[in-house]
C-alpha positions in Angstrom: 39.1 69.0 -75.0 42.6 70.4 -74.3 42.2 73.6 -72.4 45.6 75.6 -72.5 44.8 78.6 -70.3 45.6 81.9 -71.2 44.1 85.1 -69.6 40.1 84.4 -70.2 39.0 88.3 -71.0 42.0 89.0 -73.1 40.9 86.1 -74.9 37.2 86.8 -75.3 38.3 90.9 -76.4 40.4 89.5 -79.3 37.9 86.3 -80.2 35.4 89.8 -80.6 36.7 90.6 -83.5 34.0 93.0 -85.3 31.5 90.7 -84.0 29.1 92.7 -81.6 29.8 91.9 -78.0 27.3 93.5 -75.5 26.7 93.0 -71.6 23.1 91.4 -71.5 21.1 94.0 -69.5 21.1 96.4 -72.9 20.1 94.2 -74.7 15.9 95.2 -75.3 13.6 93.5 -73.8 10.6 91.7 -75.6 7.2 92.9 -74.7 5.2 90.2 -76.4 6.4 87.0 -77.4 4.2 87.0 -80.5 6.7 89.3 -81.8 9.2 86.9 -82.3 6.7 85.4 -85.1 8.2 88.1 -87.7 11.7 87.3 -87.0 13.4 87.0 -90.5 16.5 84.4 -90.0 19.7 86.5 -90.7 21.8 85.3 -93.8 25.0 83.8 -92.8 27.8 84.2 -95.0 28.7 80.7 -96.3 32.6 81.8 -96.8 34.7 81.8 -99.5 35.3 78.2 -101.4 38.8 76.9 -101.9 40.3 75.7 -105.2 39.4 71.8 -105.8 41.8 69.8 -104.0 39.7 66.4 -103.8 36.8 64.8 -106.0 33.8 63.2 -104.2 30.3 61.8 -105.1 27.5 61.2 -103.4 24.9 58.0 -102.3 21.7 58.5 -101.0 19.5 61.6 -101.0 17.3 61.1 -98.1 17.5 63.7 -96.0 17.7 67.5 -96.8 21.1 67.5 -94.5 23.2 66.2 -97.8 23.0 70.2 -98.8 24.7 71.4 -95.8 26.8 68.8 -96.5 27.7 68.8 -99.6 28.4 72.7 -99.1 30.7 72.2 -96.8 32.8 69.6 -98.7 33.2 71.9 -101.6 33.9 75.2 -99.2 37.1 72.7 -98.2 37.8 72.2 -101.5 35.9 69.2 -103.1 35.0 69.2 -106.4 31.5 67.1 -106.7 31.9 64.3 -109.2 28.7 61.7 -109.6 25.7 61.3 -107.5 23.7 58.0 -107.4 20.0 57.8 -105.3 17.6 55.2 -106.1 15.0 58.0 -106.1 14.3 59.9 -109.3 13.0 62.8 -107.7 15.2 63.1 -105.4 18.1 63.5 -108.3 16.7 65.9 -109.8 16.2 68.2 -106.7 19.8 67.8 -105.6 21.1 68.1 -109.5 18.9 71.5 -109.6 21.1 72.5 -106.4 24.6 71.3 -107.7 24.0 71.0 -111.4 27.6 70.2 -111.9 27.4 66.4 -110.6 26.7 63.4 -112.9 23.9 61.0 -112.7 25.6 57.7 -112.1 23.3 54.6 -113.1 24.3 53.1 -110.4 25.6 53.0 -107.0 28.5 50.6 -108.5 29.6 53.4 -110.9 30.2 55.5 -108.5 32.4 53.0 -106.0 34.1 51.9 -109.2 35.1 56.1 -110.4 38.9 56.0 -109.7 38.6 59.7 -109.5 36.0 59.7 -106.2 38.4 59.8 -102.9 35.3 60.0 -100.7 31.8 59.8 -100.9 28.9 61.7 -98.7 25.2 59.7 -97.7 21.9 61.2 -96.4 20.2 57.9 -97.4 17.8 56.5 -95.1 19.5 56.2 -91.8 19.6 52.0 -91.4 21.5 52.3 -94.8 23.6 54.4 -93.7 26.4 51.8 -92.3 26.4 49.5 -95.8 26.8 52.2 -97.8 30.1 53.0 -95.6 31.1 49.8 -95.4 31.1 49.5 -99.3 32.7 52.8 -100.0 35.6 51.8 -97.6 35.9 48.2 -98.9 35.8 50.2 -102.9 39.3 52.6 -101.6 37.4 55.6 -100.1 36.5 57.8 -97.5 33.0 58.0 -96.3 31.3 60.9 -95.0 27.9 60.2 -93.5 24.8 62.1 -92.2 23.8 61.7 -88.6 22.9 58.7 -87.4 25.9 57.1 -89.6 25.5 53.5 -87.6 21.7 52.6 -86.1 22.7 49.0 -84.6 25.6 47.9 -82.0 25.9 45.4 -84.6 26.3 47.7 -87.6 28.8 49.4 -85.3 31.0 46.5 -84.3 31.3 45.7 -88.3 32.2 49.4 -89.5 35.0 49.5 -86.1 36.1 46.1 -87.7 36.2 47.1 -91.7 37.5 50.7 -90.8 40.1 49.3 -89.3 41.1 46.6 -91.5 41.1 49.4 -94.9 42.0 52.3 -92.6 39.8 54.8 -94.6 38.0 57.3 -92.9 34.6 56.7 -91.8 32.8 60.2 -90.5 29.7 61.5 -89.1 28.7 64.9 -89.7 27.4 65.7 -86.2 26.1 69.2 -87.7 25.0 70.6 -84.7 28.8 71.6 -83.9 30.8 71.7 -87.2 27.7 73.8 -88.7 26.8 75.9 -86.0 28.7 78.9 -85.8 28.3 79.9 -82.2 29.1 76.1 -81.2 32.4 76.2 -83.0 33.6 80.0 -81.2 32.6 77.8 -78.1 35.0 75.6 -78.5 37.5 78.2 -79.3 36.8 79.3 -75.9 36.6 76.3 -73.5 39.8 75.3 -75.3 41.4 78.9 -74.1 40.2 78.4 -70.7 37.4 80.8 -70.9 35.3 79.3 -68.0 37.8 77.2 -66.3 37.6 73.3 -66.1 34.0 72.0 -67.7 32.1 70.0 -65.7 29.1 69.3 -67.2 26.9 69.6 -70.2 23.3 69.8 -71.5 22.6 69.1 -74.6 18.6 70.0 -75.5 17.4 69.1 -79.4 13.8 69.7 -79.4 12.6 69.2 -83.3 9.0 70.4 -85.2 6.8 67.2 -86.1 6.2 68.5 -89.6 4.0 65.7 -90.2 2.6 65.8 -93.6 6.3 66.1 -94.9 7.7 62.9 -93.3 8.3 59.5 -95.1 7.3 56.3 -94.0 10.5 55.0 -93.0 10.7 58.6 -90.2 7.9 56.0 -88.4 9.8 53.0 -88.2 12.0 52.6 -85.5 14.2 49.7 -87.2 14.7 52.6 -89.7 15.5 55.1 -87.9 16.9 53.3 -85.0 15.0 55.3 -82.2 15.3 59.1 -81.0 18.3 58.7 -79.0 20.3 56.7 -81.9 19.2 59.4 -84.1 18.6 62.8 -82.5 20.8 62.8 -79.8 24.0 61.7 -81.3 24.8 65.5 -82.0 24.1 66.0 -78.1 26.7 63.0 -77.6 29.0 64.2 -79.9 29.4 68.0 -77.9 29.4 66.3 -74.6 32.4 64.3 -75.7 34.2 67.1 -77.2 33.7 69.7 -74.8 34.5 67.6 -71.9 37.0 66.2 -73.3 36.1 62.7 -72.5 38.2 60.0 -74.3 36.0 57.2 -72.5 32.0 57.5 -71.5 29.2 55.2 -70.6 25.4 55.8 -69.9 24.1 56.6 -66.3 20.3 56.5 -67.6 18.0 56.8 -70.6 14.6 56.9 -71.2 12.2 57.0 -73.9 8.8 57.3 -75.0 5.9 58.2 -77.6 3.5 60.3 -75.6 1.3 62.1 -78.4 1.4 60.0 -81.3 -0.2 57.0 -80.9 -1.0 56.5 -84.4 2.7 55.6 -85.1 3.3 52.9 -82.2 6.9 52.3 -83.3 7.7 56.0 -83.2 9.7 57.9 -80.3 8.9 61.5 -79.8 11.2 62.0 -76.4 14.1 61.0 -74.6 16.6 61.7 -72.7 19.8 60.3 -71.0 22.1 60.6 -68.4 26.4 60.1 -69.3 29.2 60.5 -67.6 32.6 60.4 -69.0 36.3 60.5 -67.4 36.4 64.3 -68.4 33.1 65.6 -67.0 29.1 64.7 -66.9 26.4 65.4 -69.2 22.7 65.6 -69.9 20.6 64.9 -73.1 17.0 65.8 -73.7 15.6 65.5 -77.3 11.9 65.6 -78.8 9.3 66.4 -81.4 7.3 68.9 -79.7 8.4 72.4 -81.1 5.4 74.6 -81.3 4.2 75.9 -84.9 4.0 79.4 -83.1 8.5 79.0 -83.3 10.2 80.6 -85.6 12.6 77.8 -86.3 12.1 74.3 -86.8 13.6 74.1 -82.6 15.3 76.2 -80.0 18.3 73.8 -79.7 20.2 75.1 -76.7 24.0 73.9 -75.4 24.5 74.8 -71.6 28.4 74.4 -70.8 29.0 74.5 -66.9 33.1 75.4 -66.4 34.6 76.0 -62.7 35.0 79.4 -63.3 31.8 80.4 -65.3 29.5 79.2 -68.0 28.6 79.1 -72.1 24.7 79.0 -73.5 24.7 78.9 -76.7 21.0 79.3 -78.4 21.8 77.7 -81.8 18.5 78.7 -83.7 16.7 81.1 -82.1 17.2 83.9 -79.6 13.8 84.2 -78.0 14.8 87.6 -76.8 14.9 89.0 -80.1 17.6 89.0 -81.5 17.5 87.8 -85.1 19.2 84.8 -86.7 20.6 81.8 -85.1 24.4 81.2 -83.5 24.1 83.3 -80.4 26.4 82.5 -77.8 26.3 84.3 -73.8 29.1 83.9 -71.8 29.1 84.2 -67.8 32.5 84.5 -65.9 33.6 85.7 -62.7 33.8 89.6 -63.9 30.8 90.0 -66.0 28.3 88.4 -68.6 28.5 88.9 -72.4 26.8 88.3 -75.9 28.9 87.3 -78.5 27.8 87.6 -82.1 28.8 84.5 -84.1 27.8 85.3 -87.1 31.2 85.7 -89.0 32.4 82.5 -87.4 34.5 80.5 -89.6 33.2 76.7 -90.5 36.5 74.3 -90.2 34.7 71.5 -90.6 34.3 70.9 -94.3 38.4 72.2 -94.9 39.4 70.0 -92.1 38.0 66.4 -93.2 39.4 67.7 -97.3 42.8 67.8 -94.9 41.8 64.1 -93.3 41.6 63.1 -97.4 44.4 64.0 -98.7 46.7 64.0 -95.7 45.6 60.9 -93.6 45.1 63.2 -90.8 42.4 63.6 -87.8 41.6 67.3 -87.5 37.6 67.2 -88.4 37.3 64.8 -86.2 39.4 61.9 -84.7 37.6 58.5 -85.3 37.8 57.2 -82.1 35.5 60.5 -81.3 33.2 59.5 -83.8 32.7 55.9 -82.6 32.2 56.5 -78.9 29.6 59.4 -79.9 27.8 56.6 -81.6 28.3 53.9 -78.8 26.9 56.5 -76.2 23.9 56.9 -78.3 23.3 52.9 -79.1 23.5 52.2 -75.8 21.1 54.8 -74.2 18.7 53.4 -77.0 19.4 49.7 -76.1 18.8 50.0 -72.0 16.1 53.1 -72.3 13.1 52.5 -69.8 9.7 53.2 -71.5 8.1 55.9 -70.6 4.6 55.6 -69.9 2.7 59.0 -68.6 -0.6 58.9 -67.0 -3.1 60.0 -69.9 
């Protein structure tokens, strides 16, 4: 990403705001970690919603993310039209949350509504990509839950059809755009705040939750592997905070190391990239402890030439309650930054990318490579195979 320099701790006193900034040795120290068990998650205000500037529906209810999602849209100003899923239940949980959408009878209905300008999917993640391709060939922007592409081939088609209907195709990487403390990052590596990046590391660790997965969380062909799916948000950051415009993959590995009774499952991986904008490394997995008070301690380390940026995203294990912490080190001094007033562009920004024909969520060749990085990684992992 651009970095126009200005004078870093000017910048970080006025990016402050009324957010509480503290040097880190007052903060107070834990004495036992099982205190962290009573940590209440602190509320984040969701910001005020702007007058309806577009109409979208939604396809596909599979994953809990189409809430975020949908949110976000209508915070940028979308007014929510029909929503089609092939799953009863599932219609009437989302329809309970955003009783103002119509039941379409069919996924046709709502490709054929002249009113819908773009349409969001959580479905399950290999239908993911036809969906997209359909809503582009029907006129309309697509908006798509992470992984939005599981297969190089599914890739090379969407590249091809996106192209042809020039309609945007988008992948909510919601690690970034919904993460409060990730977004004031980028407000600061683009200021200059810790000098040229170098290097990231991106770490998505994830709770099992067994008893509430589907089948189809199992299936690899599904869910196209924990690299395609997990670590796209890791991919995503790298790309955007080092600015890379071109990447490839150094390394990857994979495995299934504690659940044997799903052989076709993936529960950690990692990956080595390096782009012409800096270097990164990716670690993702299903091993979160019960004893967390999230659901995973997902952590972004961004190493600058003139200081660093760890953002916790979840969970401060220190104490500190709620998620979208953010600790800056430069060459003066080490800070905390309270994120919790952040503003989210991301849902205001791709309403913009509707109506206007624009790039500011997100430019689409961004969106592509992210996925290629992943794909890749997944397609030339190694196995990992621990002694047991």
């Amino acid at each position: 990403m651009a970095t126009d320099r200005v004078d870093r701790r000017t910048f970080i006193r006025n990016m402050s705001g009324t957010a509480a900034m503290s040097v880190l040795p007052a903060v107070p120290a834990v004495a036992q970690m099982s205190g962290v068990d009573t940590v209440e998650p602190r509320r984040q205000a969701v910001g005020p919603r702007s007058p309806a500037r577009i109409r979208f529906s939604v396809i596909g209810l599979n994953h809990g993310h189409i809430t975020g999602m949908t949110n976000a849209v209508i915070r940028g100003g979308g007014e929510l039209a029909f929503v089609y899923a092939a799953e009863p239940e599932l219609v009437a949980q989302f329809t309970k949350q955003f009783p103002s959408a119509r039941v379409a009878r069919s996924e046709a209905e709502v490709l054929e509504d002249p009113s819908t300008q773009a349409v969001l999917s959580a479905a399950i993640p290999d239908e993911r990509a036809p969906i997209g391709l359909r809503v582009m060939r029907a006129g309309k922007d697509y908006i798509a839950d992470k992984p939005g592409i599981t297969t190089r081939a599914q890739l090379a088609e969407v590249r091809r059809v996106q192209a042809d209907t020039g309609r945007i195709y988008s992948i909510v990487y919601s690690e970034r755009f919904e993460n409060r403390a990730t977004v004031r990052a980028g407000d600061l590596v683009k200021a200059g705040a810790i000098g040229r990046v170098v290097q990231t590391i991106g770490l998505g660790p994830h709770r099992m939750s067994l008893p509430s997965r589907p089948s189809w969380f199992f299936d690899k062909a599904r869910y196209g592997g924990i690299l395609c799916d997990i670590a796209s948000h890791q991919a995503d950051q790298f790309l955007f905070f080092t600015g890379s415009t071109t990447a490839e993959v150094v390394a990857a590995q994979v495995g299934n190391v504690h659940y044997a009774q799903y052989p076709d499952f993936e529960d950690f991986g990692d990956m080595l990239v390096r782009g012409d904008g800096g270097t990164g490394y990716i670690r993702v997995d299903w091993f979160t402890p019960d004893g967390l008070p999230t659901w995973g301690d997902g952590r972004l380390t961004i190493l600058g030439t003139d200081g660093f940026i760890e953002i916790r995203k979840n969970v401060d294990i220190a104490g500190r309650p709620g998620g979208s912490h953010l600790f800056l080190s430069d060459q003066k001094t080490t800070t905390y930054i309270d994120c919790q007033s952040v503003d989210l562009p991301y849902g205001r920004q791709v309403v913009d990318d509707v109506l206007n024909r624009t790039e500011t969520a997100m430019p689409q060749a961004h969106c592509f490579l992210a996925t290629e990085l992943v794909l890749e990684a997944q397609a030339q992992a190694e196995r990992l195979r621990l002694r047991v």
